[in-house]
C-alpha positions in Angstrom: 21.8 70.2 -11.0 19.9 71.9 -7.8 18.5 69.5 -5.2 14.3 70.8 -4.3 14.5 71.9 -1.3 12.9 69.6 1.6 11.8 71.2 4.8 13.5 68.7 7.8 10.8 66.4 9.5 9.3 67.4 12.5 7.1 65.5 14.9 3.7 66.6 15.0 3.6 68.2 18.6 1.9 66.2 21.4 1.0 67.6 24.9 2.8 65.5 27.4 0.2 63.2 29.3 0.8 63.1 32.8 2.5 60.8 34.3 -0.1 58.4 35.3 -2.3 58.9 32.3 0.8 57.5 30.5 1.3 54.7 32.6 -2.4 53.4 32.7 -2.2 53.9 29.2 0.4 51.6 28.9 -1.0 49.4 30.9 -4.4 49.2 29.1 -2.4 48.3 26.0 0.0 45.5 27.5 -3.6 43.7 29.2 -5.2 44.5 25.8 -1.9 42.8 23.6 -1.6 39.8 26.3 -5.3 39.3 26.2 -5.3 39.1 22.1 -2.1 37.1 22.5 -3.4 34.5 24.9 -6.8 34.7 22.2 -5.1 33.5 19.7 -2.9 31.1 21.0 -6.1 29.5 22.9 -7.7 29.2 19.5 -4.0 27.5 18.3 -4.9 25.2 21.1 -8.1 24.8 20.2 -7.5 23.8 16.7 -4.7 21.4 17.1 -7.3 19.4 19.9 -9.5 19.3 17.4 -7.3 18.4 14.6 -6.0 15.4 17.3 -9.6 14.2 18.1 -10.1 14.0 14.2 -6.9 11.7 13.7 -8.1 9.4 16.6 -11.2 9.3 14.7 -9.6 8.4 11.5 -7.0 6.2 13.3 -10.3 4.4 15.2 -12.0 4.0 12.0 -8.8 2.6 10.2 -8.6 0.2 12.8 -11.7 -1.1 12.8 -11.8 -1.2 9.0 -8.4 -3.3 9.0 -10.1 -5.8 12.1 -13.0 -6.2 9.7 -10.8 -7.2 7.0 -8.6 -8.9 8.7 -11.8 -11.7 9.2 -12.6 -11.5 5.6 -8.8 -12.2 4.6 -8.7 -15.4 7.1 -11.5 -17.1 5.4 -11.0 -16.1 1.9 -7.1 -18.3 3.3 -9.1 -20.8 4.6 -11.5 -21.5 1.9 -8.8 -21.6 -0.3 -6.8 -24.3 1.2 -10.3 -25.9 0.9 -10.5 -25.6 -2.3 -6.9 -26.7 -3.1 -7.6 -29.6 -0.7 -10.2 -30.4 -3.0 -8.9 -29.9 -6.3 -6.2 -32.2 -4.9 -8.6 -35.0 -3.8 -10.4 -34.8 -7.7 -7.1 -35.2 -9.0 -6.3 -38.5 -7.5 -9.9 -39.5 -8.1 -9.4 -38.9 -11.7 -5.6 -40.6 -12.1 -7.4 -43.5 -9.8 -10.5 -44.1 -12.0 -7.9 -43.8 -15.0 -5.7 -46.7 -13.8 -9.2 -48.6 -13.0 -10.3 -48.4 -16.5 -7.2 -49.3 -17.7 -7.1 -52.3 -15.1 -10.7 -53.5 -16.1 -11.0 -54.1 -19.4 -13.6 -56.6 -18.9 -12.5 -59.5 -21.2 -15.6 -61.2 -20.3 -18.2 -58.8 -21.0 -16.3 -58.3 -25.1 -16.5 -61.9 -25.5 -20.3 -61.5 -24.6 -20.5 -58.9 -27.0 -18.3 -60.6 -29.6 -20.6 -63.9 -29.4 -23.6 -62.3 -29.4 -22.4 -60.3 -32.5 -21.7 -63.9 -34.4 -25.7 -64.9 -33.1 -26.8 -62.3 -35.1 -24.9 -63.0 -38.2 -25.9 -66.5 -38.4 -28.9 -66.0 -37.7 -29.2 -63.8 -40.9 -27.2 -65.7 -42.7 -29.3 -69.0 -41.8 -32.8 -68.4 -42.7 
């Protein structure tokens, strides 16, 4: 088995720059990578600031939201206990008017009834 043959690499030929040429050159490129570097890291900046002033937003707006709530909870609480309180009260109406009825069983007004009731039949049996 035969390797190809590869000719060895050579660098392409370059005429020296002068000295200075070479420096400013340099130079150029190093304000030309710290100005792209500094670019993009102002628009990192840039972007979190804004990403920070859209949180406060949200976080402004949550709170304002929960205050808001927060009213509407209290009296939905509050008109509830009413409401228990009242539910209460119409309970021991009820069991009151309860025991009342069976306190009052008017004995006079049934023998009115019952009297009346025998008035009636004698008068239909008694032409």
């Amino acid at each position: 088995y035969e390797e190809p043959y590869e000719e060895p690499y050579e660098e392409p030929y370059e005429e020296p720059y002068e000295e200075e040429e070479y420096i400013d050159q340099l130079q150029r490129e190093s304000a030309t990578l710290l100005a792209s570097y500094q670019h993009s890291d102002l628009e990192g900046v840039q972007k979190v600031e804004r990403s920070m002033v859209d949180i406060t937003q949200l976080l402004s707006r949550f709170t304002d939201l929960i205050t808001e709530q927060q009213e509407d909870i209290l009296q939905i609480h509050d008109q509830a206990l009413k409401s228990k309180q009242n539910v209460d009260k119409g309970q021991d109406q009820l069991v009151d008017a309860a025991d009342r009825g069976e306190k009052s069983k008017h004995p006079m007004a049934t023998f009115i009834v019952v009297m009346a009731l025998l008035l009636l039949l004698f008068n239909w049996i008694t032409p």
